[in-house]
The first five atom37 places (N, CA, C, CB, O) and aatype in JSON, in Angstrom:
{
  "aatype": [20, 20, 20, 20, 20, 20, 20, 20, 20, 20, 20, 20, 20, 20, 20, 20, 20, 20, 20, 20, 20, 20, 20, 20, 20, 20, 20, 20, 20, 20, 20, 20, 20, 20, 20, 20, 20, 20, 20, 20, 20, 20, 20, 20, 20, 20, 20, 20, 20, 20, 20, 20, 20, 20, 20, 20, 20, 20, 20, 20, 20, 20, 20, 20, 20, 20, 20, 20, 20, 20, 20, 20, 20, 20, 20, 20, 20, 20, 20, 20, 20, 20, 20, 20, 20, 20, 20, 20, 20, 20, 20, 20, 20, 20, 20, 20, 20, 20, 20, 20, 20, 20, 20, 20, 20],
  "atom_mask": [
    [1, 1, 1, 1, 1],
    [1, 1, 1, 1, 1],
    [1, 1, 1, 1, 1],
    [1, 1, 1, 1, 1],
    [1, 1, 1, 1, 1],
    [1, 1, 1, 1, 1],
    [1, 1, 1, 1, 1],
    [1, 1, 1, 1, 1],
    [1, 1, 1, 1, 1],
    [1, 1, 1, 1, 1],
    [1, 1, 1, 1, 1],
    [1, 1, 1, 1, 1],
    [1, 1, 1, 1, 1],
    [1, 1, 1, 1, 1],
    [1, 1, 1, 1, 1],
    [1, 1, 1, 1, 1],
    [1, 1, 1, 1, 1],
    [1, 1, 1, 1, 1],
    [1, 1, 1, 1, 1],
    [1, 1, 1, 1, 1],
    [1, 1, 1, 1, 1],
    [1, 1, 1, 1, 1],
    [1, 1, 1, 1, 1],
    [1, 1, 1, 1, 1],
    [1, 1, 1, 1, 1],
    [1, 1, 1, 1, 1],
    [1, 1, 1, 1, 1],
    [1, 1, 1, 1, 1],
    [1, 1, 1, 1, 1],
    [1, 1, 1, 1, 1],
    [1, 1, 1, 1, 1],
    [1, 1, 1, 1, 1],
    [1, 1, 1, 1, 1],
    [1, 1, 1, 1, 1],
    [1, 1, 1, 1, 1],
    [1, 1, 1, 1, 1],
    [1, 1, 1, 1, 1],
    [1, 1, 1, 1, 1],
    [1, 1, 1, 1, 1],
    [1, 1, 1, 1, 1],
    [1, 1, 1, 1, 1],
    [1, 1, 1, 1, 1],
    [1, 1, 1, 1, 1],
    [1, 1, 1, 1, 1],
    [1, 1, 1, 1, 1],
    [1, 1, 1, 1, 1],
    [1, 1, 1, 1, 1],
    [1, 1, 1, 1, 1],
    [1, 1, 1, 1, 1],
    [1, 1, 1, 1, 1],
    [1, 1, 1, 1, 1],
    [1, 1, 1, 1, 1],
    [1, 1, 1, 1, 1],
    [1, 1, 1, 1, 1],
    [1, 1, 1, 1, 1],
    [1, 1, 1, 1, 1],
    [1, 1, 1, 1, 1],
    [1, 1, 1, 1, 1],
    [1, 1, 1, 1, 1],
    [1, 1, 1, 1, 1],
    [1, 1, 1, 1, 1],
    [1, 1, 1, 1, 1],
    [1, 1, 1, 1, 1],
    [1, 1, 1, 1, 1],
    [1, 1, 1, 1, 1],
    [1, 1, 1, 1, 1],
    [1, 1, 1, 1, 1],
    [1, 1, 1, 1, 1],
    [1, 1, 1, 1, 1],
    [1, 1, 1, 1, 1],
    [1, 1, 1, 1, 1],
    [1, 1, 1, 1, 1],
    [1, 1, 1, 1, 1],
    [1, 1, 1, 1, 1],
    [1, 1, 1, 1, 1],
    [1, 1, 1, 1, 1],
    [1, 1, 1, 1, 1],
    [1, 1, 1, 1, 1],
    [1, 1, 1, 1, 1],
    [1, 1, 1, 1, 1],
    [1, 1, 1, 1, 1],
    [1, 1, 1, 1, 1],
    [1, 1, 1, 1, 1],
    [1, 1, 1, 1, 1],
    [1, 1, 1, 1, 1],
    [1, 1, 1, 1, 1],
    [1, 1, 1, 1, 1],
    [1, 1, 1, 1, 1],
    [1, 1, 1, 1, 1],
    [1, 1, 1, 1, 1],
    [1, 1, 1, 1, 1],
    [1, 1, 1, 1, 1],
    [1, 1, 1, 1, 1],
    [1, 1, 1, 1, 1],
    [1, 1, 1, 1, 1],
    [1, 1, 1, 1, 1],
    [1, 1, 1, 1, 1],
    [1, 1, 1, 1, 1],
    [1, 1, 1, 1, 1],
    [1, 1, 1, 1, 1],
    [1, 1, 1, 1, 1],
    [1, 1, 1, 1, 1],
    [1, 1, 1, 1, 1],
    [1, 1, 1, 1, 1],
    [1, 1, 1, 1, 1]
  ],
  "atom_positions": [
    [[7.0, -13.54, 2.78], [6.1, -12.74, 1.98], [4.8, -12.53, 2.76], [5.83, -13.41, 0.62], [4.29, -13.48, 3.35]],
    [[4.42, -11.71, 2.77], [2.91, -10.86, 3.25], [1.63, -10.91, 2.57], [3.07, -9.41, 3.21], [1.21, -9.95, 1.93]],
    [[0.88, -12.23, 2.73], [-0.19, -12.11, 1.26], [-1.68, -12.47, 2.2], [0.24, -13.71, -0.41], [-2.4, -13.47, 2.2]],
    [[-1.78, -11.02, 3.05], [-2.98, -11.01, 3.73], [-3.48, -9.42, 2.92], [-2.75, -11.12, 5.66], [-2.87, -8.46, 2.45]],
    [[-5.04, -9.82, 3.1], [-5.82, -8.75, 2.62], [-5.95, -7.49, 3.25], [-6.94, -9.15, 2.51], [-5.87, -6.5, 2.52]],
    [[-6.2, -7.27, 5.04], [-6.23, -6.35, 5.58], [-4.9, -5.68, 5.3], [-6.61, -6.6, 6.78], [-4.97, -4.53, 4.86]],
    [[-3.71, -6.19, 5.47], [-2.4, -5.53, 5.23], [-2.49, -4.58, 3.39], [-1.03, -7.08, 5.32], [-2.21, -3.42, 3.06]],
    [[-2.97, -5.65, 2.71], [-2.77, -4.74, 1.74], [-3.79, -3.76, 1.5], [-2.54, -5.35, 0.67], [-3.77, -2.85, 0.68]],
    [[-4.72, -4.09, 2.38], [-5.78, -2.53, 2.5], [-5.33, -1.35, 2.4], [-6.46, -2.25, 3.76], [-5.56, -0.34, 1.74]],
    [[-4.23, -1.87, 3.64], [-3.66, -0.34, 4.71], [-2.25, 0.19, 3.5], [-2.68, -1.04, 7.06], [-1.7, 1.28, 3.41]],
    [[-2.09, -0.63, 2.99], [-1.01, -0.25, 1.63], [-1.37, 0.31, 0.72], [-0.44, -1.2, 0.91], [-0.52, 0.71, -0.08]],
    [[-2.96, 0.59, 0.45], [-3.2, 1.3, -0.83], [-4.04, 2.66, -0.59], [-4.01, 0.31, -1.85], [-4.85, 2.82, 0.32]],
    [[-3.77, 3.4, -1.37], [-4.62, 4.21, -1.42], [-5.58, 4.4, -2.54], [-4.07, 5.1, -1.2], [-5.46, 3.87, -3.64]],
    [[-7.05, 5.64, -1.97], [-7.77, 5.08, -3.56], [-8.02, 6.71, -3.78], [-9.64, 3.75, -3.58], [-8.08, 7.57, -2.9]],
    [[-8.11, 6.83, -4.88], [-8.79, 7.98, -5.3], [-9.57, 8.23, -6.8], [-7.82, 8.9, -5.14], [-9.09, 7.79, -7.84]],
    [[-10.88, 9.03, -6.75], [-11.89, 8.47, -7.89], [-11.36, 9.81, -8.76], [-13.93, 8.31, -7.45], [-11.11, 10.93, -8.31]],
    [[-11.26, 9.32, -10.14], [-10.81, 9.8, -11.55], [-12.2, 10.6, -12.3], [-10.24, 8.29, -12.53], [-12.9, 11.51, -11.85]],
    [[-12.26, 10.02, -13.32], [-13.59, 10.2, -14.08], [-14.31, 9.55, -13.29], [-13.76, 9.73, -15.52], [-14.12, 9.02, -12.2]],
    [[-15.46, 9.7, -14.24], [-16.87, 9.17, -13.95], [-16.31, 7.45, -13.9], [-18.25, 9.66, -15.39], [-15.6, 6.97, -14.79]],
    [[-16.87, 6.55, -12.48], [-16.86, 5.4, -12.3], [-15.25, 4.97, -12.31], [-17.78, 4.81, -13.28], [-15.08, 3.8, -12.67]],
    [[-14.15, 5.63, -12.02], [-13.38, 5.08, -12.03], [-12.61, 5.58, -11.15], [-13.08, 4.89, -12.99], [-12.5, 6.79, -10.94]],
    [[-11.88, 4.5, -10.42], [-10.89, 4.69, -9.07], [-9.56, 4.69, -9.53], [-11.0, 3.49, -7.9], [-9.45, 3.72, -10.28]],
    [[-8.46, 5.32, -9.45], [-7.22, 5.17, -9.5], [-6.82, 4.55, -7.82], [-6.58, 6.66, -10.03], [-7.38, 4.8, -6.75]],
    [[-5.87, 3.83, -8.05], [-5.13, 2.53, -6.82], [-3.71, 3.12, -6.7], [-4.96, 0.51, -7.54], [-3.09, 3.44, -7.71]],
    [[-3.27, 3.25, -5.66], [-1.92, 3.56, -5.21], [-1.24, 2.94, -4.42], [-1.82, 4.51, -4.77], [-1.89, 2.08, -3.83]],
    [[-0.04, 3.01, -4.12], [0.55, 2.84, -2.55], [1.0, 3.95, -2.05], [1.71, 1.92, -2.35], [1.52, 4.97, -2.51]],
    [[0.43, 3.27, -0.19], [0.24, 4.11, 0.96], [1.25, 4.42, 1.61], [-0.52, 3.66, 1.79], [2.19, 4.17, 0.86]],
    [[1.62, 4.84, 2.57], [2.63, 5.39, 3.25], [2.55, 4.44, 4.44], [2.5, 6.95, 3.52], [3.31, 4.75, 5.35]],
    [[1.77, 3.32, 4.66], [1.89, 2.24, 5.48], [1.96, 0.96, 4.64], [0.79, 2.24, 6.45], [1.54, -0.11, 5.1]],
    [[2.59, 1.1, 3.15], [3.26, 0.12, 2.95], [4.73, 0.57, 2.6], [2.59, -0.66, 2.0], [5.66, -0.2, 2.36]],
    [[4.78, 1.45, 2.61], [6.53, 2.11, 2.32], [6.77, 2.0, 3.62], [6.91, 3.9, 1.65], [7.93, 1.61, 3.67]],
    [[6.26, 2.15, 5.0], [6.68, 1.87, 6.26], [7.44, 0.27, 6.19], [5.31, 2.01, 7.29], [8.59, -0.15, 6.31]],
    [[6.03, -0.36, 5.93], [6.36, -1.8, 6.19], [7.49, -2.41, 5.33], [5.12, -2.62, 5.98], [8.26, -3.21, 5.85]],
    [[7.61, -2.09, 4.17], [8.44, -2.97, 3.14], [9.83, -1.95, 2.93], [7.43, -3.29, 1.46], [10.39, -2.35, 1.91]],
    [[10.38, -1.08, 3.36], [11.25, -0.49, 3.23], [11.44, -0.09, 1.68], [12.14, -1.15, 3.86], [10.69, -0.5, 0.79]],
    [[12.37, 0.63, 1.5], [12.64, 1.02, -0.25], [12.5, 0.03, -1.04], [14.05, 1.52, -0.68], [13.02, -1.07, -0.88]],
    [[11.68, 0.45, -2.11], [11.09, -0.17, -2.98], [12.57, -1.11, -3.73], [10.17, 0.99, -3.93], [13.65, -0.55, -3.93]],
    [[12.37, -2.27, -3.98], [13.65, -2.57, -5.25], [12.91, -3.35, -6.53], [15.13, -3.82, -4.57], [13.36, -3.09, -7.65]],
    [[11.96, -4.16, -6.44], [11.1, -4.35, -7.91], [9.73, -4.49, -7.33], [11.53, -5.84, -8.96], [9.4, -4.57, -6.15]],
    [[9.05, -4.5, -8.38], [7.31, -5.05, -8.45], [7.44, -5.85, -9.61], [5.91, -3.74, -8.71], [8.27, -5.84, -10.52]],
    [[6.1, -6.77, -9.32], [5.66, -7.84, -10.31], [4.39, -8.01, -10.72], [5.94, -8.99, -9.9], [3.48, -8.26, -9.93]],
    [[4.2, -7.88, -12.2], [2.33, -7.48, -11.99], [2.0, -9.01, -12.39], [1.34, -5.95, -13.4], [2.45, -9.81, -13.21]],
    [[0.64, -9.05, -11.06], [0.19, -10.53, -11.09], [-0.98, -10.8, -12.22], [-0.41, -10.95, -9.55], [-1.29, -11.92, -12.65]],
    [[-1.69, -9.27, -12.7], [-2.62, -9.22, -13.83], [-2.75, -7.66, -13.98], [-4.1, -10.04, -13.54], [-2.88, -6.76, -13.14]],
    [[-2.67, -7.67, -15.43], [-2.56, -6.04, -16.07], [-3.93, -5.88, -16.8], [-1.13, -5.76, -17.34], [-4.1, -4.79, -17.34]],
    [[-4.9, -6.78, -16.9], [-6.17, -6.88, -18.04], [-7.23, -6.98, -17.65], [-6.23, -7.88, -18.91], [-7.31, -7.66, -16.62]],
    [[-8.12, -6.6, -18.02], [-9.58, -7.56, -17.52], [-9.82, -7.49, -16.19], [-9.51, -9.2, -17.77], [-9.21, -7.07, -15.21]],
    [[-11.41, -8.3, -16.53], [-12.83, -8.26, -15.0], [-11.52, -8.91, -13.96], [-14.95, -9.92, -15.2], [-10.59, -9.69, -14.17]],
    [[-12.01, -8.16, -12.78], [-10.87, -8.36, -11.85], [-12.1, -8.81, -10.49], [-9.63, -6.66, -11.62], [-13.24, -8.37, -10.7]],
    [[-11.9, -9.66, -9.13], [-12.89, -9.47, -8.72], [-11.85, -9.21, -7.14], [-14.12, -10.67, -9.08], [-10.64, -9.42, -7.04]],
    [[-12.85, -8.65, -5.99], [-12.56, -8.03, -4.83], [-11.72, -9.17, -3.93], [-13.94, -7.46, -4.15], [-12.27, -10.16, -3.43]],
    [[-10.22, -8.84, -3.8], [-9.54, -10.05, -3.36], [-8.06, -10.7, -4.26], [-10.76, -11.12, -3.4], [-7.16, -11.4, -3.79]],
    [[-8.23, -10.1, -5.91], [-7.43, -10.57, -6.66], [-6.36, -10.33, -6.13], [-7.51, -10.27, -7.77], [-6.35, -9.82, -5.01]],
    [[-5.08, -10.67, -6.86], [-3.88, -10.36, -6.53], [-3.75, -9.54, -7.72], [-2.9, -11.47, -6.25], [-4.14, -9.8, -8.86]],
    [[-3.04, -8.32, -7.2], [-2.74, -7.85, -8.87], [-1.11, -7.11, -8.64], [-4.24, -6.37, -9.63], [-0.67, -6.63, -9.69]],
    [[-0.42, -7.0, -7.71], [1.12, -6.49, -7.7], [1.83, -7.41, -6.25], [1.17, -4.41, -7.45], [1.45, -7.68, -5.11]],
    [[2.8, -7.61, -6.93], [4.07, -8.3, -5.65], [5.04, -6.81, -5.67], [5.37, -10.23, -6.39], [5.47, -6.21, -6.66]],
    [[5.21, -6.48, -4.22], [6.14, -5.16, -4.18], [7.14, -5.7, -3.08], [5.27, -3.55, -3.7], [6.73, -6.16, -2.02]],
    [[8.52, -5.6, -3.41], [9.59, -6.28, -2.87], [10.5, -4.82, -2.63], [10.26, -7.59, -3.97], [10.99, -3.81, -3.14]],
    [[10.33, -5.42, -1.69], [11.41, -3.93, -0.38], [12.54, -4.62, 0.42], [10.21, -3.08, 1.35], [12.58, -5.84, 0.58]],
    [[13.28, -3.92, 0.8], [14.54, -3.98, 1.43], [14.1, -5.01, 2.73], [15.16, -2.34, 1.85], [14.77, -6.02, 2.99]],
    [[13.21, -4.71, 3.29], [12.38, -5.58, 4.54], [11.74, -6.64, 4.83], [11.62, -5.17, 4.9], [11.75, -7.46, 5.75]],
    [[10.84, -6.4, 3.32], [9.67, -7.64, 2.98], [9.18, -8.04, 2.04], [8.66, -7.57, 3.37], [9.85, -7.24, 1.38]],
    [[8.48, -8.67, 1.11], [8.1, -8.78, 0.67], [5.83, -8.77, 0.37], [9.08, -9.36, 0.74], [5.29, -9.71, 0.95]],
    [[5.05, -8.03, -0.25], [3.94, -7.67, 0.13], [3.23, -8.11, -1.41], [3.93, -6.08, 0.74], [3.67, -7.68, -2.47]],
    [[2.17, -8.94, -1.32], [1.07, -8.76, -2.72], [-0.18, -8.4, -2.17], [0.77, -10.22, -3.7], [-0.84, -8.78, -1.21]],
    [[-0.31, -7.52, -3.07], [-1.13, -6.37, -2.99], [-2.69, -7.17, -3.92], [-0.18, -4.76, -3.87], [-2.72, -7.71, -5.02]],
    [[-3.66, -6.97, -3.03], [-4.85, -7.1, -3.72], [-5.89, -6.08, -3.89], [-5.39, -8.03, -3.25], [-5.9, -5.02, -3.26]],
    [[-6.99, -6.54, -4.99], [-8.38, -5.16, -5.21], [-9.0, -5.43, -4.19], [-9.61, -5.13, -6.6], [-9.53, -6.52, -3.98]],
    [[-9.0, -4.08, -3.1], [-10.2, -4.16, -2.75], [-11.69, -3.76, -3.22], [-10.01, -3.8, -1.95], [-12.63, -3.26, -2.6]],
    [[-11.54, -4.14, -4.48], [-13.21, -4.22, -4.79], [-13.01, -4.66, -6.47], [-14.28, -2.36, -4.48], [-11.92, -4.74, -7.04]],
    [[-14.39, -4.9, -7.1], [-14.07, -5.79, -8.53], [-14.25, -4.85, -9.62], [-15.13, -7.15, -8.84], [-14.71, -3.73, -9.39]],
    [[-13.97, -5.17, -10.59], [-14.21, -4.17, -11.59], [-13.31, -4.59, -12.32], [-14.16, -2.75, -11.3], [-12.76, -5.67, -12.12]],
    [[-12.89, -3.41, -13.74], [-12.42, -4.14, -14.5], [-10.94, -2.77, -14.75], [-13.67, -4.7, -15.8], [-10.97, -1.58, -14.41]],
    [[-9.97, -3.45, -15.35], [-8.83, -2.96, -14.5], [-9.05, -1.81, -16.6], [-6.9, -4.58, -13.7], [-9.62, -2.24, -17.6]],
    [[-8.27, -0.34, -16.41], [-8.61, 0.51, -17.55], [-7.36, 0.63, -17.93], [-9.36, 1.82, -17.35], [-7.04, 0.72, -19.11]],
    [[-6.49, 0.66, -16.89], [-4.83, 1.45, -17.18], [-4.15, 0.9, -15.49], [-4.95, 3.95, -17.42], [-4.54, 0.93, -14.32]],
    [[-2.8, 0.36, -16.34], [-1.78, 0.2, -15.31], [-0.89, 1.06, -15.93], [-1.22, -1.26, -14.99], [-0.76, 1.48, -17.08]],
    [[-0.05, 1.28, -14.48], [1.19, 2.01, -14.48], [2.76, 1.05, -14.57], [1.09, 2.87, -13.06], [3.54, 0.65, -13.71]],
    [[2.73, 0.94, -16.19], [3.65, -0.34, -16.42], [4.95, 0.28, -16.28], [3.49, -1.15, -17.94], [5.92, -0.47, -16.32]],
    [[5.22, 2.09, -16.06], [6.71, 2.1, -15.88], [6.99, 1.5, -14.48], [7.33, 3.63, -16.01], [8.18, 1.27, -14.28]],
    [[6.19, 1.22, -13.55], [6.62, 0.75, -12.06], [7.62, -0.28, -12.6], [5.28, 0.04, -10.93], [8.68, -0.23, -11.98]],
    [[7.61, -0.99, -13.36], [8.79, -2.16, -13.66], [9.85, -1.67, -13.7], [8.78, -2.92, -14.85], [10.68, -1.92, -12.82]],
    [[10.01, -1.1, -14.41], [11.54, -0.5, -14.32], [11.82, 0.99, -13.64], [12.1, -0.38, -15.87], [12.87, 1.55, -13.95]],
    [[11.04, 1.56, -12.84], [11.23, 2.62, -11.53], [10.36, 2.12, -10.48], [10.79, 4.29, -11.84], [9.23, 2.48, -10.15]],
    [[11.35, 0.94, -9.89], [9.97, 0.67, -8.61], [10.16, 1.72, -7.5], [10.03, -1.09, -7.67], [9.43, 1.88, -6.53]],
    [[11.35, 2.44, -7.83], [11.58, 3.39, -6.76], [10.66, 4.57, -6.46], [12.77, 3.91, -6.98], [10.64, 5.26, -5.44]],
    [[9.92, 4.66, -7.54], [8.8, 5.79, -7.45], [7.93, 5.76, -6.39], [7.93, 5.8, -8.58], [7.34, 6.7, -5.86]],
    [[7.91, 4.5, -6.09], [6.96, 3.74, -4.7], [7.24, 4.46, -3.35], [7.45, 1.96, -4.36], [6.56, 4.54, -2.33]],
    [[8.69, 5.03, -3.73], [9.13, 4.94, -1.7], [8.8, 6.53, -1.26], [11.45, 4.53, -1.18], [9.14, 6.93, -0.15]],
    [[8.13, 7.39, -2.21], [7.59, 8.64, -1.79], [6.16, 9.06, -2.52], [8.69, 9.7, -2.06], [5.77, 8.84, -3.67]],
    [[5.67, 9.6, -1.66], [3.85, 10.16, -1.77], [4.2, 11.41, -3.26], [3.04, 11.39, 0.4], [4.73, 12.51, -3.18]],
    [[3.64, 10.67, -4.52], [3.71, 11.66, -5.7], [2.58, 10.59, -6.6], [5.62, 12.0, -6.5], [2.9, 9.72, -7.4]],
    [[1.36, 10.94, -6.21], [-0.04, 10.49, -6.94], [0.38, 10.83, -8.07], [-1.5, 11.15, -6.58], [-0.34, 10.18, -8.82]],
    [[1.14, 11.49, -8.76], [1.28, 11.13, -10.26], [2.34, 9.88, -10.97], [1.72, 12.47, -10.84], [2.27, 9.46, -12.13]],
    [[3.21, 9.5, -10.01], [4.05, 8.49, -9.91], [3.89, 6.87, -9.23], [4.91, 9.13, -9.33], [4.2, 5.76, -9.66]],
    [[3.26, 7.36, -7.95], [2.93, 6.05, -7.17], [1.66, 5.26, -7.63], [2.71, 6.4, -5.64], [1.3, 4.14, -7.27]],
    [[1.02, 6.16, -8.6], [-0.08, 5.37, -8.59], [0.51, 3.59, -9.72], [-1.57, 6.61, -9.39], [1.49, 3.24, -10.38]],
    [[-1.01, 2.94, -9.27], [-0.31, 1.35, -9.72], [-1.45, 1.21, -10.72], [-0.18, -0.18, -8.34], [-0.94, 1.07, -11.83]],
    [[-3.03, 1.18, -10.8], [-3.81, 0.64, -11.94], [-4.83, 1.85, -11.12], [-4.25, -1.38, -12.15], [-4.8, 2.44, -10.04]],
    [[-5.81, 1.8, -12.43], [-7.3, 2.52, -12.99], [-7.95, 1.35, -12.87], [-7.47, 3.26, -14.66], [-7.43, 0.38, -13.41]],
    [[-9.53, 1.14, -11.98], [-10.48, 0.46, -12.15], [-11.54, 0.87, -12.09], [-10.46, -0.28, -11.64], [-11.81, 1.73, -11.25]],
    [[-12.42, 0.41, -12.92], [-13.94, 0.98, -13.46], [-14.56, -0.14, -13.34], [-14.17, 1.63, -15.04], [-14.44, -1.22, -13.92]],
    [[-15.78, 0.53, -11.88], [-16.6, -0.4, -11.19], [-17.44, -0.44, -12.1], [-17.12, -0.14, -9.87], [-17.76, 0.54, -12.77]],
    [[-17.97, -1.79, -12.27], [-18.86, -2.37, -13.44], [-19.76, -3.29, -13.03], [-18.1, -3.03, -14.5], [-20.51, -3.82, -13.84]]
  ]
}
């Protein structure tokens, strides 16, 4: 398993929503690294989150990767169908790949 921070940097992508809030994704350099998606595991779906947490385990054909925030805030909305379509992961569709909403606070 893969549970370094720079790695899961390069695994996420970010992009800002409303006012104060970032939507979190995965990158196309963690679908490199971990091969086709086969489950995720959410390590926290709620609440003040701080820069470093763990908040998804994503298990691929290759590797295994937990994914942390890079930055704190407090988590608004996860994307709880990833449980049962982790496959949505293994192609670039920001309306699908995305993983949680956080609102810097």
């Amino acid at each position: 398993m893969i549970d370094k921070l720079e790695v899961s940097a390069s695994a996420l992508w970010l992009t800002p929503k409303e006012q104060g809030v970032v939507r979190i994704g995965f990158a196309d350099d963690g679908r490199e690294l971990l091969g086709p998606v086969q489950k995720v595991s959410w390590q926290v779906t709620t609440g003040r989150v701080h820069m470093g947490t763990p908040f998804l385990v994503v298990s691929g054909a290759n590797e295994e990767l937990t994914l942390h925030f890079p930055f704190a805030g407090r988590i608004i909305r996860v994307n709880e169908d990833l449980v049962n379509h982790p496959e949505w992961l293994n192609d670039r569709n920001d309306d699908l790949d995305w993983m949680v909403d956080l609102i810097d606070e």
